[in-house]
C-alpha positions as CSV (number, residue, x, y, z in Angstrom):
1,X,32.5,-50.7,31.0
2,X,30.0,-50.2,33.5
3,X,30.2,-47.0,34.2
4,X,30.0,-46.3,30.0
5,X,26.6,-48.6,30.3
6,X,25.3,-45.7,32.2
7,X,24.6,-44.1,29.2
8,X,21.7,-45.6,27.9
9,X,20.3,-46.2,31.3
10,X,16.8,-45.2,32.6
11,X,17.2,-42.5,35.6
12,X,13.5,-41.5,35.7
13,X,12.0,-41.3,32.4
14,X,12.3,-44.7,30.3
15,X,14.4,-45.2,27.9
16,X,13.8,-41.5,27.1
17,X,14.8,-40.3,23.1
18,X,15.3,-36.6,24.1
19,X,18.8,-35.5,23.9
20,X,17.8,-32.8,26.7
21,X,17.1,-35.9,29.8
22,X,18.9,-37.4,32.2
23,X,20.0,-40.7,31.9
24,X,22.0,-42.6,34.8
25,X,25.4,-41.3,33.6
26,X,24.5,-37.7,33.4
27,X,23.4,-38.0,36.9
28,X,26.1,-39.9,38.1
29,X,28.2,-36.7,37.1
30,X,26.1,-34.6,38.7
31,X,26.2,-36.2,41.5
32,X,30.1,-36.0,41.6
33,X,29.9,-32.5,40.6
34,X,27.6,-31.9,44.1
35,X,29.7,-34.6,46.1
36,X,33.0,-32.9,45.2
37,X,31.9,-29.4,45.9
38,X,30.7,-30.6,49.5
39,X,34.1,-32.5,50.1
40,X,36.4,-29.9,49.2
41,X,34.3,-27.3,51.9
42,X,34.1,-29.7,54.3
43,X,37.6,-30.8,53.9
44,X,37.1,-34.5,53.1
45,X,38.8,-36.6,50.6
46,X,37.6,-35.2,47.6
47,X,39.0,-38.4,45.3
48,X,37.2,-40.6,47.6
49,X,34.0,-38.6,47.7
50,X,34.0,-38.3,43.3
51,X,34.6,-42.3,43.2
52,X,31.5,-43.1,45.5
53,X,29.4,-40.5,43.7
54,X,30.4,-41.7,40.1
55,X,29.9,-45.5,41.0
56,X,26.9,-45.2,43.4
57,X,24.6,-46.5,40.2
58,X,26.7,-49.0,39.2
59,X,24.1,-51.6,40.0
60,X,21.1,-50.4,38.4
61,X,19.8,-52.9,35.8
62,X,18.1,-51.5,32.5
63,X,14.7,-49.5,33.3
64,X,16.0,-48.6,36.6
65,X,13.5,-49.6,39.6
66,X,11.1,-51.2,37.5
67,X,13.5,-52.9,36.1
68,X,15.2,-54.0,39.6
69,X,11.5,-54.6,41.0
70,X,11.0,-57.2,38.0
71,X,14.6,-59.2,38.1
72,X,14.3,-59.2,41.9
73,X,11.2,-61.0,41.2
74,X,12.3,-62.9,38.9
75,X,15.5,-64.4,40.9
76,X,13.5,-64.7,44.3
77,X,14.4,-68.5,44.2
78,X,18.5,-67.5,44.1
79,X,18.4,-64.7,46.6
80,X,16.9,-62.0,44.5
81,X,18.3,-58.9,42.8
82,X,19.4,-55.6,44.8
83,X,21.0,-52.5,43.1
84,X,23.1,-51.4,45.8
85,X,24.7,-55.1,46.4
86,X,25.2,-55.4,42.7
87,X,27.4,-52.5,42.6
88,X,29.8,-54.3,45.1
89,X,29.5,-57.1,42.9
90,X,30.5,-55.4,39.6
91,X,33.3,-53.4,41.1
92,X,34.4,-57.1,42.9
93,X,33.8,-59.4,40.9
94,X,32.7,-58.8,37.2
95,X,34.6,-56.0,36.2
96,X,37.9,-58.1,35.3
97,X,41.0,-55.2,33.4
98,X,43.2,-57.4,35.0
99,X,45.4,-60.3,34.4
100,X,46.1,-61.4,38.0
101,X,42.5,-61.1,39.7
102,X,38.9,-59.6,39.1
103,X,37.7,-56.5,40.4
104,X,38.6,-53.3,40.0
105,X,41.4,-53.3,43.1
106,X,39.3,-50.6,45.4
107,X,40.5,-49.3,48.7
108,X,38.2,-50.4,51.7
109,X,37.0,-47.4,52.3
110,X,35.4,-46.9,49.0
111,X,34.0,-50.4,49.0
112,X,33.0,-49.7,52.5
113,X,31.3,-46.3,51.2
114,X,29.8,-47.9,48.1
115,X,27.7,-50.4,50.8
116,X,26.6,-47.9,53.3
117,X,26.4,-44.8,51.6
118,X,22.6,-45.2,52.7
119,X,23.1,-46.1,56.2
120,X,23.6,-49.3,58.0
121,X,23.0,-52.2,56.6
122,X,21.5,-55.0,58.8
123,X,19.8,-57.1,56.7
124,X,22.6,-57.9,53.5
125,X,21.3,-59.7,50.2
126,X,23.4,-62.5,49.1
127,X,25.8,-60.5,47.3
128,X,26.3,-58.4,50.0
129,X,26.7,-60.8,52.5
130,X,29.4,-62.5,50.1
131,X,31.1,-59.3,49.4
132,X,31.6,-59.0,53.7
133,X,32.8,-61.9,53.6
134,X,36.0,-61.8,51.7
135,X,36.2,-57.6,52.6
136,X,34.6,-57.5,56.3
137,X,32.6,-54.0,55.7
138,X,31.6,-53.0,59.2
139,X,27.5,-53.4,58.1
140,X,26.2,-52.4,61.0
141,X,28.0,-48.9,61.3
142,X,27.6,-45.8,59.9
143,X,29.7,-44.9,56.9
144,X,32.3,-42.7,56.6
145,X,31.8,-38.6,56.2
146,X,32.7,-39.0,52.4
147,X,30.0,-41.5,51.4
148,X,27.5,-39.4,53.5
149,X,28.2,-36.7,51.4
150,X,27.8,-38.7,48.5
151,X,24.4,-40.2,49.4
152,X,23.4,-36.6,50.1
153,X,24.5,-35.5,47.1
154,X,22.6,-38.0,45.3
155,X,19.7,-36.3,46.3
156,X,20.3,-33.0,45.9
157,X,20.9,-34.1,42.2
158,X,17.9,-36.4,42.2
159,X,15.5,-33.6,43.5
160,X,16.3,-30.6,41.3
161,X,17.2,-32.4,38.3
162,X,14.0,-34.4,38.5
163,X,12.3,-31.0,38.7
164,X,14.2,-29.9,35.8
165,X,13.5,-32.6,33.3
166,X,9.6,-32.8,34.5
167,X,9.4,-28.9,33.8
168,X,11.2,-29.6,30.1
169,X,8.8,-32.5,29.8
170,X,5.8,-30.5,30.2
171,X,4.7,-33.2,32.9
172,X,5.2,-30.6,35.7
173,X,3.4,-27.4,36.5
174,X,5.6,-24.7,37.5
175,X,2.2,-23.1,39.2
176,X,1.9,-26.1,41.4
177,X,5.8,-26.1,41.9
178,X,5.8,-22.7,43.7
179,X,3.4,-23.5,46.1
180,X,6.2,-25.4,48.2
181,X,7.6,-23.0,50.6
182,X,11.3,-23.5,49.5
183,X,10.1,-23.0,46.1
184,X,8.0,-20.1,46.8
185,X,10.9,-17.9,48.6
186,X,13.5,-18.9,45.6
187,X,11.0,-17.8,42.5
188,X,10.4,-14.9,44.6
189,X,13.9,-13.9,45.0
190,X,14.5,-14.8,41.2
191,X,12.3,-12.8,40.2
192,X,13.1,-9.6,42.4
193,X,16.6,-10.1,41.2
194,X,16.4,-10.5,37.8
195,X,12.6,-8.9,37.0
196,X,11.4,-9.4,33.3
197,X,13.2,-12.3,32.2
198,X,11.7,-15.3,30.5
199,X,9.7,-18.3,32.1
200,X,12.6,-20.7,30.8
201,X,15.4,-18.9,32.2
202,X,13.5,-17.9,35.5
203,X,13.3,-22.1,35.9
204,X,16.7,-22.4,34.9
205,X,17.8,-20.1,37.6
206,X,15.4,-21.7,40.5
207,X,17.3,-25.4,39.7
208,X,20.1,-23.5,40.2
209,X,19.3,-21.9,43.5
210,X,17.7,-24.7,44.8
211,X,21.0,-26.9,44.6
212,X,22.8,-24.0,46.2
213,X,20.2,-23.4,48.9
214,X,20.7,-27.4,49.2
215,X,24.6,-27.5,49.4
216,X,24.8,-24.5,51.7
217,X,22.2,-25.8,54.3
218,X,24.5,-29.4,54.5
219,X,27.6,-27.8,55.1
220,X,26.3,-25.2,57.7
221,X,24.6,-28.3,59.6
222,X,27.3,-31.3,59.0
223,X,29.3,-28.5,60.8
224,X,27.2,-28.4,63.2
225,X,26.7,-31.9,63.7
226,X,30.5,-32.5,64.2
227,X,31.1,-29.5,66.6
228,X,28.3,-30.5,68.5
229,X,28.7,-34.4,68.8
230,X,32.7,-33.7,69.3
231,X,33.8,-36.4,66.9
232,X,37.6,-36.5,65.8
233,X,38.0,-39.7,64.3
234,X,36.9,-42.2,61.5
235,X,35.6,-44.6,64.2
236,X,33.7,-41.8,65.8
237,X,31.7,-41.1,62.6
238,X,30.8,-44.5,62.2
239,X,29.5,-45.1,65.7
240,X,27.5,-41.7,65.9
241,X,24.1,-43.4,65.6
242,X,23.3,-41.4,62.8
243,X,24.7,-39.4,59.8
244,X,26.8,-36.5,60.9
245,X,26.4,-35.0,57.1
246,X,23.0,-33.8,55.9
247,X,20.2,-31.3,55.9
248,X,19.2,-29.6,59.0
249,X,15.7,-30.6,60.2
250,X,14.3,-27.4,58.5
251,X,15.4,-27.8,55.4
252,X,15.1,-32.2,56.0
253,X,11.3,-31.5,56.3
254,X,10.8,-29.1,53.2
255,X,13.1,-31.9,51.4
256,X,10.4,-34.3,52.2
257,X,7.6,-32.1,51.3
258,X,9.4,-31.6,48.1
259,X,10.1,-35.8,47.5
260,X,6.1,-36.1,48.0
261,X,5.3,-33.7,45.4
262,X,7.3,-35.4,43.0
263,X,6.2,-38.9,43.4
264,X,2.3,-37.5,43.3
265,X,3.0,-35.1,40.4
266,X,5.8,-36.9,38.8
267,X,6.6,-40.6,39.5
268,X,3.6,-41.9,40.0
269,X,1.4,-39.9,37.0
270,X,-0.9,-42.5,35.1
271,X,0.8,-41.6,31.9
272,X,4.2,-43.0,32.7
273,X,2.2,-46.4,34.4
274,X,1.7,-48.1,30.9
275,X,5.3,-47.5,29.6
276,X,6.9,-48.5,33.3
277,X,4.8,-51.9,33.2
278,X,6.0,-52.4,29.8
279,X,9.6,-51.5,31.0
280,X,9.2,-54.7,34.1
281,X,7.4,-57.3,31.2
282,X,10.4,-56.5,29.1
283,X,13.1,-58.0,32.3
284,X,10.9,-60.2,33.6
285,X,10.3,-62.2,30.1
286,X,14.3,-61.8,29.6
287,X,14.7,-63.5,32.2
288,X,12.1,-65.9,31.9
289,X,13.6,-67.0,28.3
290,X,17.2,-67.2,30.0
291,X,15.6,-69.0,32.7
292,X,14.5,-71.3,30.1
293,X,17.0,-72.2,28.3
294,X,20.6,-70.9,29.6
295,X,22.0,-71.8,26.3
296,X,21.0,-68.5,25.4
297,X,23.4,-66.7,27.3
298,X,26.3,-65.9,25.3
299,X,29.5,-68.3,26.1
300,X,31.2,-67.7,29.3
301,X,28.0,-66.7,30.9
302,X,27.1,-70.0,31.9
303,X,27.0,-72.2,35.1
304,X,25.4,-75.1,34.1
305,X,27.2,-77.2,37.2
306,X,25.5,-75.0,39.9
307,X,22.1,-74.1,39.4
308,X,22.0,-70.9,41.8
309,X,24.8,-69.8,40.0
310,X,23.5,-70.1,37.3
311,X,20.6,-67.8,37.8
312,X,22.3,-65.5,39.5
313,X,24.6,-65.0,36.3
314,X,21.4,-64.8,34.5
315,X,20.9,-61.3,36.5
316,X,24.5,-60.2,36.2
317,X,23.7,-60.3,32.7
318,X,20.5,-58.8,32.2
319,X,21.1,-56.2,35.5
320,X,24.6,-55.4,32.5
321,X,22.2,-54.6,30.1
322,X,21.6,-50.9,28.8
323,X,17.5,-50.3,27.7
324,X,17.8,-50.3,24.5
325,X,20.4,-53.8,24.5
326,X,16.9,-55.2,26.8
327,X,15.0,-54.2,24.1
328,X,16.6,-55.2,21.2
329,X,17.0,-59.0,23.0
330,X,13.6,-59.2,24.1
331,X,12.7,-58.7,20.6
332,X,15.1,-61.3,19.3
333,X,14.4,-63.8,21.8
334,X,10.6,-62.9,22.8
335,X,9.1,-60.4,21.1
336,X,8.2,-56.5,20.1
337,X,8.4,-54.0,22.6
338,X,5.3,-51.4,22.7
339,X,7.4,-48.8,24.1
340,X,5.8,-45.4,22.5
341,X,7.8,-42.8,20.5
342,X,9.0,-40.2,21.8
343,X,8.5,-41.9,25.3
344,X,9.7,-41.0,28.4
């Protein structure tokens, strides 16, 4: 049911009404799609490498990181919210299609992979420190080659498709855009290959190549990587000091130039700031009212023995929540949302 929940999930743009944007699902599958292709040249479990790409974003409550930057406010007195631990915790704990115990019944390794597909993790949340407990997770280690390739994939995905939905929007300038190096030789080729066609298909086609361009550069360097370093085995990956899969320092660095422009140009425009700080006062008076009065939370949510367990079922339940199920509460329980039409 989680997974489903993606569906009406913020990725970038909030709560968005166009048919045409991503939404956490769609990326989640394009994520796979990215992951899989990787695996399969590289040789890696490619069943292993779809699961951790389709249930990276598991945790993500409604409104995405506004919406995690506003619960893990909210719950700083119960250990706070984090995304990454709450996927652990869904696929552990509240996810419960069987009779005989809760969870979904993953393999190690893709709990393992689900925890570290960012790297290390030395400082765990509560929920993550709880999850190591009952599955010891290796923290401090590196993660296998599978979830590397996932959390590479992720953002390959994130990058182009953020660049596609901007251009759709209209809130990106494809002038500006081309001014990147990586950008620059792409359109260039584009258009020396395919000379006359339209301004919509030409950015079509540079999405395209730029995932390609992407994908080819992480398999030539994990390749690398591994031939270089000499690792054989499982253990060896993890205690490499650092990922063996990702982009080679050229490509790392136009990657980064490319993340910068996004969060100037894109993320952080002043448009988007009034309907993302209506997006965080929508969780954080859910979870005020919850807060409140816990007798709000539908039966079976509620701890009212154990009062850290009780607020941190508060944010299982709101972090479950699609947008539009936040918004719809919040005006039940609180009041209208001033989210614009047509808003992104």
């Amino acid at each position: 049911m989680a997974f489903r929940r993606l569906r009406h999930k913020t990725q970038v743009f909030v709560a968005p009404d166009g048919d045409h944007y991503r939404v956490r699902l769609t990326h989640s599958l394009e994520v796979a799609q990215i992951g899989r292709t990787i695996a399969r040249a590289l040789g890696l479990n490619e069943d292993l490498t779809e699961a951790l790409c389709l249930a990276h974003d598991l945790g993500h409550p409604p409104f995405g990181h506004q919406g995690e930057d506003a619960l893990n406010a909210a719950l700083r007195d119960a250990g706070g919210f984090d995304h990454n631990a709450h996927t652990i915790r869904i696929l552990t704990r509240l996810e419960m299609p069987y009779p005989d115990f809760d969870g979904l019944n993953l393999s190690w390794e893709a709990l393992e992979g689900l925890a570290k597909h960012n790297g290390p993790v030395f400082a765990p949340t509560w929920a993550m420190a709880e999850a190591n407990a009952e599955w010891p997770l290796e923290l401090s280690t590196w993660p296998g080659l599978e979830a590397q390739v996932a959390a590479i994939a992720d953002d390959i995905a994130y990058d182009n498709h953020d660049i596609d939905d901007g251009l759709r929007a209209g809130l990106l300038d494809i002038d500006e855009l081309i001014e990147l190096p990586i950008v620059t030789r792409l359109w260039t080729a584009i258009s020396e290959r395919h000379p006359g066609i339209s301004l919509e298909k030409r950015q079509r086609a540079l999405v395209r190549d730029m995932i390609g361009t992407m994908v080819e550069d992480v398999l030539a360097e994990t390749e690398r990587r591994v031939r270089d370093s000499g690792v054989q085995t499982i253990d060896e990956v993890r205690s490499a000091g650092r990922p063996v899969a990702g982009f080679s320092d050229a490509l790392a660095a136009e990657e980064r130039e490319l993340k910068s422009f996004l969060y100037e140009r894109l993320y952080g425009l002043a448009e988007l700031t009034p309907i993302r700080e209506e997006a965080e006062r929508v969780v954080a008076n859910l979870a005020s009212a919850y807060r409140s009065n816990p007798s709000l939370l539908p039966e079976g949510w509620r701890h009212e023995s154990d009062r850290i367990e009780e607020l941190r079922t508060i944010g299982d339940f709101i972090a479950g929540m699609t947008d539009r199920f936040a918004i719809a509460r919040h005006e039940e329980l609180v009041g209208p949302v001033k989210l614009p039409e047509g808003r992104f």
